[in-house]
PDB file as gemmi writes it, atoms N, CA and C in Angstrom:
CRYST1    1.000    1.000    1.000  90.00  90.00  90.00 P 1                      
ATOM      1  N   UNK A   1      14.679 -35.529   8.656  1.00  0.00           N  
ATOM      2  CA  UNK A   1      13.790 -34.395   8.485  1.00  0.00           C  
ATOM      3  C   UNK A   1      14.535 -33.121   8.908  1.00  0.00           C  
ATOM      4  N   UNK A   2      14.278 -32.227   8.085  1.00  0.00           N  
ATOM      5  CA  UNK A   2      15.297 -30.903   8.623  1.00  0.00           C  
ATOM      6  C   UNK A   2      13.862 -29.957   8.321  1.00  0.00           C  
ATOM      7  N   UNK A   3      14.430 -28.868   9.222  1.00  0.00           N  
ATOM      8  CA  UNK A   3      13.202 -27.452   9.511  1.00  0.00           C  
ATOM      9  C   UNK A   3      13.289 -26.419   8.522  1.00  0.00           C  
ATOM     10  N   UNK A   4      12.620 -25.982   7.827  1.00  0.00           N  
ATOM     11  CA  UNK A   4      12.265 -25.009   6.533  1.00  0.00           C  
ATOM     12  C   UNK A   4      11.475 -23.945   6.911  1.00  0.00           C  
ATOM     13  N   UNK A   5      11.544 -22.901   6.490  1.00  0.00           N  
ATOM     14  CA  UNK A   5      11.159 -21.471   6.631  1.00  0.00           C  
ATOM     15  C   UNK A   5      10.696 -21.353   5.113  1.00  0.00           C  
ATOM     16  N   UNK A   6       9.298 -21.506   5.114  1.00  0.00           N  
ATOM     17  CA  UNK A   6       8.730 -21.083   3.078  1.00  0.00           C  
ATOM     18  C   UNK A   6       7.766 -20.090   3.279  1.00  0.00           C  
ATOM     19  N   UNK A   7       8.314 -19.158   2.631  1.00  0.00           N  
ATOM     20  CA  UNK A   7       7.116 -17.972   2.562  1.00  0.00           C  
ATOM     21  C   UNK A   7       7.073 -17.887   0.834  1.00  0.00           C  
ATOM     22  N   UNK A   8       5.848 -17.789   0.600  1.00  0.00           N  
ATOM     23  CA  UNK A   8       4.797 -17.615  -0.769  1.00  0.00           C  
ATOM     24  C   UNK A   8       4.060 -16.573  -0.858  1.00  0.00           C  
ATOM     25  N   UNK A   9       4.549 -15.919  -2.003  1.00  0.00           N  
ATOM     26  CA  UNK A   9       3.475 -14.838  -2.186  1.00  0.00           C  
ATOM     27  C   UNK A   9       2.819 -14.738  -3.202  1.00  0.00           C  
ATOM     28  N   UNK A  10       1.483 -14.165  -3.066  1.00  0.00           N  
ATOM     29  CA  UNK A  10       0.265 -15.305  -3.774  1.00  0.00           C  
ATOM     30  C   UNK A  10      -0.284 -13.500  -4.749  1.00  0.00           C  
ATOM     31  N   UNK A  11      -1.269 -13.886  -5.709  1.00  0.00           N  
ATOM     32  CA  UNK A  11      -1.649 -12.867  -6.129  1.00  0.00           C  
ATOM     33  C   UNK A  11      -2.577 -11.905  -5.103  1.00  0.00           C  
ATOM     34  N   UNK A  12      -2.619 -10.424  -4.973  1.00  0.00           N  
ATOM     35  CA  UNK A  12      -3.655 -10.182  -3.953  1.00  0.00           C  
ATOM     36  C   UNK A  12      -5.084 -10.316  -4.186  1.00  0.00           C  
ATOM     37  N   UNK A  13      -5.610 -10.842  -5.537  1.00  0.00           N  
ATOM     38  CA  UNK A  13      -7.067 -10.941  -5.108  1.00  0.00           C  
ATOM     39  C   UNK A  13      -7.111 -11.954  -4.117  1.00  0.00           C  
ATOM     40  N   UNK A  14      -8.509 -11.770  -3.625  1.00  0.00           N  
ATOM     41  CA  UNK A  14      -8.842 -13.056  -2.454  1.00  0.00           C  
ATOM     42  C   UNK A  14      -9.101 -13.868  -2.851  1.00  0.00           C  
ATOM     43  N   UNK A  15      -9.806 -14.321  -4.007  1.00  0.00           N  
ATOM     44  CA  UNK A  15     -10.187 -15.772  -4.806  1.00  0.00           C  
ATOM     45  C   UNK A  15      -9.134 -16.291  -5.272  1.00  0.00           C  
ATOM     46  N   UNK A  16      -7.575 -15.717  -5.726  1.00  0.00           N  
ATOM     47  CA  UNK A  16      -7.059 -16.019  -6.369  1.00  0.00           C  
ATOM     48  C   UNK A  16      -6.165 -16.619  -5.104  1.00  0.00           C  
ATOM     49  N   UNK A  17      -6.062 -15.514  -4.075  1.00  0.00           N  
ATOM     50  CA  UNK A  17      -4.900 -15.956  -2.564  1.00  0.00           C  
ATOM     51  C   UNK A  17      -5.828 -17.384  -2.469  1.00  0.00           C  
ATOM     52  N   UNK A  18      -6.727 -17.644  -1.904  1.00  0.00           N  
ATOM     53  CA  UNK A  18      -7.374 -18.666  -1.418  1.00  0.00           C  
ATOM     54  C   UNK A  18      -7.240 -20.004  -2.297  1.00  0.00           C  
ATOM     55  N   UNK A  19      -7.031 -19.963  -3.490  1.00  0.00           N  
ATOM     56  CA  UNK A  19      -7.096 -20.943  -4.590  1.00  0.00           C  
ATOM     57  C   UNK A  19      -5.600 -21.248  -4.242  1.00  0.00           C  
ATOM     58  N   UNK A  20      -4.518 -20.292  -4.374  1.00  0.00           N  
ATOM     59  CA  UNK A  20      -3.426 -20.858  -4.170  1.00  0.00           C  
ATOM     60  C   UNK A  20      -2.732 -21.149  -2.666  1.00  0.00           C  
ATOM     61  N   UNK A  21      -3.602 -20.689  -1.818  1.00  0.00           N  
ATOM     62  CA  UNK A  21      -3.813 -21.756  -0.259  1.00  0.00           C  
ATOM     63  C   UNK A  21      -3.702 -22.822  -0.091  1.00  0.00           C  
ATOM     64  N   UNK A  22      -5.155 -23.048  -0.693  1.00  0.00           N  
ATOM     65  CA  UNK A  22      -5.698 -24.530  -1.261  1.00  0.00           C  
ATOM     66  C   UNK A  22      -4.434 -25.231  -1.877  1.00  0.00           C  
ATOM     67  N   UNK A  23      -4.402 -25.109  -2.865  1.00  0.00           N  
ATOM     68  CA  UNK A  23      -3.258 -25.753  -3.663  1.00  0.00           C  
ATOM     69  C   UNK A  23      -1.687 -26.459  -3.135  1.00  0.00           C  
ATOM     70  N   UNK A  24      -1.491 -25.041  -2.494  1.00  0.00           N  
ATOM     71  CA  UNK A  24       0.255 -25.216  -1.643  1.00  0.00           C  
ATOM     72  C   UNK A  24      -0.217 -26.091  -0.632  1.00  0.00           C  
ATOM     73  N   UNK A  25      -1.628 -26.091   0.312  1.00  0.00           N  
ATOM     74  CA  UNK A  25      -1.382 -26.850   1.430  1.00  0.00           C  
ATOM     75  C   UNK A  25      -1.899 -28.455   0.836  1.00  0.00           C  
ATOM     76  N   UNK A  26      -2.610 -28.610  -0.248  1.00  0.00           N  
ATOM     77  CA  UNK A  26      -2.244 -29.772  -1.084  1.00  0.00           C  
ATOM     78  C   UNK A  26      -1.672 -30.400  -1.058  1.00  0.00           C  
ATOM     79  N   UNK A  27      -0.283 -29.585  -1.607  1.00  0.00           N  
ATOM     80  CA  UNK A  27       0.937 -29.859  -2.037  1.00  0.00           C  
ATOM     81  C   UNK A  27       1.746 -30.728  -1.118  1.00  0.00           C  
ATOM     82  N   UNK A  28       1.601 -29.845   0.353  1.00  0.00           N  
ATOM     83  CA  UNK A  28       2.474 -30.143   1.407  1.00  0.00           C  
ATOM     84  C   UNK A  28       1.673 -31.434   2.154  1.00  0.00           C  
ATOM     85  N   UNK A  29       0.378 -31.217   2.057  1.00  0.00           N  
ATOM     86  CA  UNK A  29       0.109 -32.458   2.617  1.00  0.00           C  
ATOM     87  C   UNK A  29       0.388 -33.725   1.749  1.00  0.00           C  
ATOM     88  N   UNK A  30       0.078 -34.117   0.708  1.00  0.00           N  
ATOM     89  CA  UNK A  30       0.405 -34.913  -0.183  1.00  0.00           C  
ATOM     90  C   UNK A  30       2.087 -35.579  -0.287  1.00  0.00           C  
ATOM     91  N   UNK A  31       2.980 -34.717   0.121  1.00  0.00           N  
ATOM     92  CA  UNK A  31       4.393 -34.781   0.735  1.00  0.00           C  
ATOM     93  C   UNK A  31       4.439 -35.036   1.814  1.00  0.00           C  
ATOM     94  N   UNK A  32       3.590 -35.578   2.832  1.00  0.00           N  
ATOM     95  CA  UNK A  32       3.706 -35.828   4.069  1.00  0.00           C  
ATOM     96  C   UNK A  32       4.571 -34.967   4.752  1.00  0.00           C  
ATOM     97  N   UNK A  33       4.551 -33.346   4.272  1.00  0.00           N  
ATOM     98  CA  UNK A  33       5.127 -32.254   5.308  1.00  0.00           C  
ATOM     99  C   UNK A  33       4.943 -32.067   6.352  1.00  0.00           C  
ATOM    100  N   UNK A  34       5.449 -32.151   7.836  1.00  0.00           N  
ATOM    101  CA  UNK A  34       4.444 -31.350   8.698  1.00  0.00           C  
ATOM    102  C   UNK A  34       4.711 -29.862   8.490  1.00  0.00           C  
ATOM    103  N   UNK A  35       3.617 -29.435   9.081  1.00  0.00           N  
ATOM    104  CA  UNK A  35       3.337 -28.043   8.934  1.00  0.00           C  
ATOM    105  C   UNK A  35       3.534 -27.572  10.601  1.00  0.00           C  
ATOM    106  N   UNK A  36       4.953 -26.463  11.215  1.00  0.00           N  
ATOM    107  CA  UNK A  36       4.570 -26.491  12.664  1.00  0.00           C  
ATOM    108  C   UNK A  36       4.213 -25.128  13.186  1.00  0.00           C  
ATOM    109  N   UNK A  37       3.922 -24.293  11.726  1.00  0.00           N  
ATOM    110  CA  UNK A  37       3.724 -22.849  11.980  1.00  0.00           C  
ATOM    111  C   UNK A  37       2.776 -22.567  10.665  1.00  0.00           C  
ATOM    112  N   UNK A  38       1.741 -21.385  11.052  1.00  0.00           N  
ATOM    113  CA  UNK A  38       1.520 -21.330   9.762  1.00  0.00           C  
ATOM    114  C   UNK A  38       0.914 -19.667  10.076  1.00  0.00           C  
ATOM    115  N   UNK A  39       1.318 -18.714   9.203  1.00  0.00           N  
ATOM    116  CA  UNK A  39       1.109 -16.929   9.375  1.00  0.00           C  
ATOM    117  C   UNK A  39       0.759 -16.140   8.341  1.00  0.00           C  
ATOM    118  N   UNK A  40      -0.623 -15.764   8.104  1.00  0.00           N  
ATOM    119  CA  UNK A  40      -0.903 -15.102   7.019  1.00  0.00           C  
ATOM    120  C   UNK A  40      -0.228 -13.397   7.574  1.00  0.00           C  
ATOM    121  N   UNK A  41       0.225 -12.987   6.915  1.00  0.00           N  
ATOM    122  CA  UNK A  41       1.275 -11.805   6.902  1.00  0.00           C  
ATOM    123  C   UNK A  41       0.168 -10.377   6.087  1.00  0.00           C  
ATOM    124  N   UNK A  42      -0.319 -10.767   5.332  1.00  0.00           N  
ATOM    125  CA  UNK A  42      -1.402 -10.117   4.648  1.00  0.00           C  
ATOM    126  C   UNK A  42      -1.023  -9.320   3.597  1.00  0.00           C  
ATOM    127  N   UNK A  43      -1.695  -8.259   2.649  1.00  0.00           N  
ATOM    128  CA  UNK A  43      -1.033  -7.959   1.722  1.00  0.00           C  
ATOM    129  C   UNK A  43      -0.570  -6.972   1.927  1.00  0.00           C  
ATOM    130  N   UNK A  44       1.006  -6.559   0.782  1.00  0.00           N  
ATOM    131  CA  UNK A  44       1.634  -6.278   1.062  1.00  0.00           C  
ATOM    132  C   UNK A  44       1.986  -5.513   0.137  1.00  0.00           C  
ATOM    133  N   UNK A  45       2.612  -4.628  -0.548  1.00  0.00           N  
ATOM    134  CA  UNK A  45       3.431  -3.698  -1.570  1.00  0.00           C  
ATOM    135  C   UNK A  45       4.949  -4.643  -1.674  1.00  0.00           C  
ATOM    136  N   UNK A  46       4.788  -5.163  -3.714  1.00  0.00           N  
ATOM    137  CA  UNK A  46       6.041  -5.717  -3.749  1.00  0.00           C  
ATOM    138  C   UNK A  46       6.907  -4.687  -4.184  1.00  0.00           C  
ATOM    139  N   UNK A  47       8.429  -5.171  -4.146  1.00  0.00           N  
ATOM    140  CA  UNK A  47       9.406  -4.360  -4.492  1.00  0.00           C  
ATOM    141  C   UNK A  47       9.701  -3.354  -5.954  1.00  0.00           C  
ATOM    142  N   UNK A  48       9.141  -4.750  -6.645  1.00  0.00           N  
ATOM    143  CA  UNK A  48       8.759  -4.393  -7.766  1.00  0.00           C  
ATOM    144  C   UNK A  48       7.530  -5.306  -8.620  1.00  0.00           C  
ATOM    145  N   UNK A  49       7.343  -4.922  -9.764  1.00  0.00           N  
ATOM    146  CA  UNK A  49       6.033  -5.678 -10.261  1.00  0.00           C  
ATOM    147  C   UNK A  49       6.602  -7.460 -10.598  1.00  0.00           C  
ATOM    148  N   UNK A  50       5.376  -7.943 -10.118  1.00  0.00           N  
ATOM    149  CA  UNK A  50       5.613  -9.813 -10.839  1.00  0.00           C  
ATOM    150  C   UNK A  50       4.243  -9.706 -11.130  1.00  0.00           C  
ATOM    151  N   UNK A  51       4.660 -10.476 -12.783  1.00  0.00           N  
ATOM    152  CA  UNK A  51       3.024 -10.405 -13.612  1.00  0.00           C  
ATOM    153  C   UNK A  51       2.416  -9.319 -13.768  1.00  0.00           C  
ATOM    154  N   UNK A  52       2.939  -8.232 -13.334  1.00  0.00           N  
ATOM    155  CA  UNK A  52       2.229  -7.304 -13.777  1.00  0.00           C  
ATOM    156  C   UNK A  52       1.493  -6.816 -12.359  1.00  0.00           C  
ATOM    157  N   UNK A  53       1.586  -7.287 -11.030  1.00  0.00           N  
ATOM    158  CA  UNK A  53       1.214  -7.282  -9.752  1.00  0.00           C  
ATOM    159  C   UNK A  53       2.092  -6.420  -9.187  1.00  0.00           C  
ATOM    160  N   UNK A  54       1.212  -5.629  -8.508  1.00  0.00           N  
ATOM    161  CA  UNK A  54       2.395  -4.211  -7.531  1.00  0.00           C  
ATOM    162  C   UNK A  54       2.162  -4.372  -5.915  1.00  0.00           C  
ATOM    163  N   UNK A  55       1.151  -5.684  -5.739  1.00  0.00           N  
ATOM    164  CA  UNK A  55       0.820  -5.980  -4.328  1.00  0.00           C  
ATOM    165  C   UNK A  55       0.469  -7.797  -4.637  1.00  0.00           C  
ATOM    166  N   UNK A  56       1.169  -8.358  -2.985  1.00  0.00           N  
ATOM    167  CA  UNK A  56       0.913  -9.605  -3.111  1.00  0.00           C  
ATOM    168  C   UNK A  56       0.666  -9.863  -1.604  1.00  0.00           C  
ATOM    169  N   UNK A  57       0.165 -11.409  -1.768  1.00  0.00           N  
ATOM    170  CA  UNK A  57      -0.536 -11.541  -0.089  1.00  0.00           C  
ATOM    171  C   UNK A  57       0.512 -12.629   0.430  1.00  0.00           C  
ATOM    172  N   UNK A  58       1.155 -12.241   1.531  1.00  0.00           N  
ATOM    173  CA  UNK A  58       2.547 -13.020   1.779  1.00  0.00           C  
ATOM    174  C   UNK A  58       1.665 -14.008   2.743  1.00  0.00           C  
ATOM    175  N   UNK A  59       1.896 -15.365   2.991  1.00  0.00           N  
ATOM    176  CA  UNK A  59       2.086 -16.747   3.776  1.00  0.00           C  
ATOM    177  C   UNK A  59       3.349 -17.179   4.104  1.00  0.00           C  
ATOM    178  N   UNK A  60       3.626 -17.324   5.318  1.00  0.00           N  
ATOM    179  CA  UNK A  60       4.807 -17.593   5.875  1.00  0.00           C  
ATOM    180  C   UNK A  60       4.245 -18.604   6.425  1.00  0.00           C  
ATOM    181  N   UNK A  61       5.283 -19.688   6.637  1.00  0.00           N  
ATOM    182  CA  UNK A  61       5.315 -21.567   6.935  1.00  0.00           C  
ATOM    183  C   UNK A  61       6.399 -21.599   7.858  1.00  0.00           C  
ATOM    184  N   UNK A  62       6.623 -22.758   8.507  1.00  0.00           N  
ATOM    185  CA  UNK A  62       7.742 -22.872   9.007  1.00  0.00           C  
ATOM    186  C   UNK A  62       7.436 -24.571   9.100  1.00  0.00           C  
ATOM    187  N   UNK A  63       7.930 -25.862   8.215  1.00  0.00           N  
ATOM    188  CA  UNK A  63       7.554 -27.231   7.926  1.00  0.00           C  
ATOM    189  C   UNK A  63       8.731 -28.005   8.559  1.00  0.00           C  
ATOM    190  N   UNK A  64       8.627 -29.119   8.046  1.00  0.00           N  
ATOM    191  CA  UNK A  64       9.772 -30.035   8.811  1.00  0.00           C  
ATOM    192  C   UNK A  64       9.265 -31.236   7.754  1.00  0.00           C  
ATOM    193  N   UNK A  65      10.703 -31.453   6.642  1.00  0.00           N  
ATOM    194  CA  UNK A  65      10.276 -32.010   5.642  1.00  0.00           C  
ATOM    195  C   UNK A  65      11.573 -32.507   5.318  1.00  0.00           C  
ATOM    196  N   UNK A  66      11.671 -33.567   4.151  1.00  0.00           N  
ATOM    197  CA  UNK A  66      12.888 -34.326   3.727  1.00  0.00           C  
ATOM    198  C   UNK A  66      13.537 -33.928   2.263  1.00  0.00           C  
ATOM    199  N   UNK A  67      14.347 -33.257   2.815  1.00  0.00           N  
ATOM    200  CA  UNK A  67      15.257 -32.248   1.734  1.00  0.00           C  
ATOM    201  C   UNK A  67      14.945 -32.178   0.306  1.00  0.00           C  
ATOM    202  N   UNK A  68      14.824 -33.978  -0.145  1.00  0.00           N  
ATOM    203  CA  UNK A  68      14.744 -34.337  -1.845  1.00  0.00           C  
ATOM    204  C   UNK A  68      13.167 -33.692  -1.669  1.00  0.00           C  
ATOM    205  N   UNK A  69      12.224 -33.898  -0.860  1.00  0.00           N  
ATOM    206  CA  UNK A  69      10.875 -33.305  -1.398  1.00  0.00           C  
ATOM    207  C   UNK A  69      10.786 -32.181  -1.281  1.00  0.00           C  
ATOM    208  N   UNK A  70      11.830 -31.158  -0.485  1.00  0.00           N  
ATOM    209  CA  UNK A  70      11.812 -29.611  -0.841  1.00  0.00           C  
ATOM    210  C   UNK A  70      11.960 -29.453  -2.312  1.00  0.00           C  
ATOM    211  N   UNK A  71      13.033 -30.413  -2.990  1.00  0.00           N  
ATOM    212  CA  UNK A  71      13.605 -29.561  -4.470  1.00  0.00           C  
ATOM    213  C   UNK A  71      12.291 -30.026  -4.982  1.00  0.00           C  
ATOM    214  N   UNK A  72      11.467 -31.223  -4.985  1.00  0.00           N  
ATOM    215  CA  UNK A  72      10.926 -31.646  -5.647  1.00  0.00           C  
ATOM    216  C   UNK A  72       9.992 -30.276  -6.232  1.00  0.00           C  
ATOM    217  N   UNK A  73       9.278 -29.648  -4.982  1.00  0.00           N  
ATOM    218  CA  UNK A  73       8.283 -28.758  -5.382  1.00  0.00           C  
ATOM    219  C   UNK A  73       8.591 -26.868  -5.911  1.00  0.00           C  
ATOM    220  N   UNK A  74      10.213 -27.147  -6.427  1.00  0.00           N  
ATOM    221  CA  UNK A  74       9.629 -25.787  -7.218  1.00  0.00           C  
ATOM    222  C   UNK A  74       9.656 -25.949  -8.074  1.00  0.00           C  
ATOM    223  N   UNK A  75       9.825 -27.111  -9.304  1.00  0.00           N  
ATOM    224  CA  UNK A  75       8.670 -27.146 -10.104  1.00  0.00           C  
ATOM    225  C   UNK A  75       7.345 -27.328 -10.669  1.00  0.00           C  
ATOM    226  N   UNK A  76       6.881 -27.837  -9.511  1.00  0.00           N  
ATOM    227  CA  UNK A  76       5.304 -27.657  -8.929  1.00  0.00           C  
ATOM    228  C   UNK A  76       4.651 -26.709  -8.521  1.00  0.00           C  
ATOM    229  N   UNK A  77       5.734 -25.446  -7.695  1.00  0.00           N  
ATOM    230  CA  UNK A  77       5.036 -24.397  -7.799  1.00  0.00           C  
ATOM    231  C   UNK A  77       5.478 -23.661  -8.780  1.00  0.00           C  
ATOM    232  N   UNK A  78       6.306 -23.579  -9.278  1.00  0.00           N  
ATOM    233  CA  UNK A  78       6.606 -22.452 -10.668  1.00  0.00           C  
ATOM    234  C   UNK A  78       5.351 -22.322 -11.593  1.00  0.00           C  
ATOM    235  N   UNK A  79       4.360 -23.443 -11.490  1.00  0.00           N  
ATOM    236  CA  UNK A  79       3.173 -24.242 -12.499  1.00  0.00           C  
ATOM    237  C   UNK A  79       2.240 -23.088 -11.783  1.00  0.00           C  
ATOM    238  N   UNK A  80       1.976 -22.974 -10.337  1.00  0.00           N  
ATOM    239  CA  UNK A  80       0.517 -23.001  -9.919  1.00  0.00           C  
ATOM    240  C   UNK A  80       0.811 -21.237 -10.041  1.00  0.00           C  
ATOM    241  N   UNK A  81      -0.769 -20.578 -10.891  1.00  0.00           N  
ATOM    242  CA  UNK A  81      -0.890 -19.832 -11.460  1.00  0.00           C  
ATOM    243  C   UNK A  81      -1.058 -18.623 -10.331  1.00  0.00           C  
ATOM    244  N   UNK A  82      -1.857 -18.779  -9.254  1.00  0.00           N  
ATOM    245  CA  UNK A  82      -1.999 -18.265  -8.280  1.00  0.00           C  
ATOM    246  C   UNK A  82      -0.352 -18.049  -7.494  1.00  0.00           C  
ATOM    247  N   UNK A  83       0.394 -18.413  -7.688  1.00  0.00           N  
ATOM    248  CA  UNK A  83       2.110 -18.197  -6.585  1.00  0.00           C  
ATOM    249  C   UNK A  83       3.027 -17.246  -7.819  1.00  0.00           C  
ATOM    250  N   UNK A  84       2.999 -15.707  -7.001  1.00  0.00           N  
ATOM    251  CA  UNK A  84       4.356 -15.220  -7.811  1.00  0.00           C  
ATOM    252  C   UNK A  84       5.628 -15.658  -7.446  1.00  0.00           C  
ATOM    253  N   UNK A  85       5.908 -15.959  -6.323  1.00  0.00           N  
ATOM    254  CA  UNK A  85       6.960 -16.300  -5.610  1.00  0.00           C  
ATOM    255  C   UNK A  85       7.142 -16.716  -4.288  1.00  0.00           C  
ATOM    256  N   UNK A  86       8.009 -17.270  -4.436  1.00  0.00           N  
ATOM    257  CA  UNK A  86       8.125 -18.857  -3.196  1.00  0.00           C  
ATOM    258  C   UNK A  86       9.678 -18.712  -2.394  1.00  0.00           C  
ATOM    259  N   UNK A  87       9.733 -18.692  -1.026  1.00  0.00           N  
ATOM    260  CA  UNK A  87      11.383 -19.543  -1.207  1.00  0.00           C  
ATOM    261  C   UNK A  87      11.610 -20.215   0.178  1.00  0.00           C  
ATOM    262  N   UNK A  88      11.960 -21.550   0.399  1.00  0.00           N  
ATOM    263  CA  UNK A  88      12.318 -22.048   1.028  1.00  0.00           C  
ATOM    264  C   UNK A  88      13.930 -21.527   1.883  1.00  0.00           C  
ATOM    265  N   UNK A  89      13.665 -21.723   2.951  1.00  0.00           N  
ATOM    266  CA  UNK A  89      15.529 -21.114   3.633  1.00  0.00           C  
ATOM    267  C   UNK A  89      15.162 -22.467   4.868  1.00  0.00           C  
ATOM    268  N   UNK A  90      16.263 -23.513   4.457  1.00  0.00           N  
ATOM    269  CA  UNK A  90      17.169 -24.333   5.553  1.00  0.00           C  
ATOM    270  C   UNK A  90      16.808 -23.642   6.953  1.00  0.00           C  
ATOM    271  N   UNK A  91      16.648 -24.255   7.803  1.00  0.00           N  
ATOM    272  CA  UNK A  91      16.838 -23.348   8.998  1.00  0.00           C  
ATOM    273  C   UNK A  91      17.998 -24.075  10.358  1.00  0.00           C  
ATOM    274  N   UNK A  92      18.457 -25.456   9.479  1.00  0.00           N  
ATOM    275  CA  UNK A  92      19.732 -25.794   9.976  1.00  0.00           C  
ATOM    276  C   UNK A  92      20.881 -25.079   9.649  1.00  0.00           C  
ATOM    277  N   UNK A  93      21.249 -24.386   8.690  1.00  0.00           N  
ATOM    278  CA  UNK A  93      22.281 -23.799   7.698  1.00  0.00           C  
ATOM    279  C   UNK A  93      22.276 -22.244   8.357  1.00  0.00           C  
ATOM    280  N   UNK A  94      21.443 -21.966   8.797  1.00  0.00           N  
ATOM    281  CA  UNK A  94      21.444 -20.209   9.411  1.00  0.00           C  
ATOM    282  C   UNK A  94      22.707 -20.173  10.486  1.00  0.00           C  
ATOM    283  N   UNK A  95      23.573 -19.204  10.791  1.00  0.00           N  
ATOM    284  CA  UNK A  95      24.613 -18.947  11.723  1.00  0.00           C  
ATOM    285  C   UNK A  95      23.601 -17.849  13.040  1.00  0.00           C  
ATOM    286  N   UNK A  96      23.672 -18.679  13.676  1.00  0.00           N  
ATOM    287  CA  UNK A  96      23.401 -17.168  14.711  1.00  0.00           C  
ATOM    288  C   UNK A  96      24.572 -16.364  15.411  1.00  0.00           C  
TER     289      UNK A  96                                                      
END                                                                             
């Protein structure tokens, strides 16, 4: 098991953030992830537009999961309609 840093950023309506809540923590439970952090960050002004979105509602994670089921799920989330963007960062691989 190695430690992961995934932050997701979700569309900013609230029905739409909440649907894709639902969904990702689905996801992770169904993967037998643990989950050992979990931080709604709130919404936010993106850099630039995704979908046509100029604000998104960031979720930051911090899991402890088995590498092959990290790759497994970005094509699971690329699908879920509610996630503009996702990214997992190793947190063995960081230099301090």
């Amino acid at each position: 098991m190695r430690n992961y840093e995934f932050t997701v950023i979700f569309d900013s309506n609230e029905d739409q953030t909440a649907k894709g809540l639902d969904l990702i923590l689905a996801e992770l439970k169904s993967a037998q992830v643990e989950i050992t952090k979990q931080e709604d960050m709130g919404v936010r002004n993106l850099a630039y537009p995704i979908r046509k979105q100029d604000k998104g509602h960031y979720y930051y994670f911090e899991l402890k999961a088995d590498p092959s089921i990290i790759n497994g799920f970005n094509n699971s989330f690329k699908l879920m309609v509610p996630v503009l963007k996702f990214l997992f960062v190793n947190k063995n691989d960081q230099v301090s």
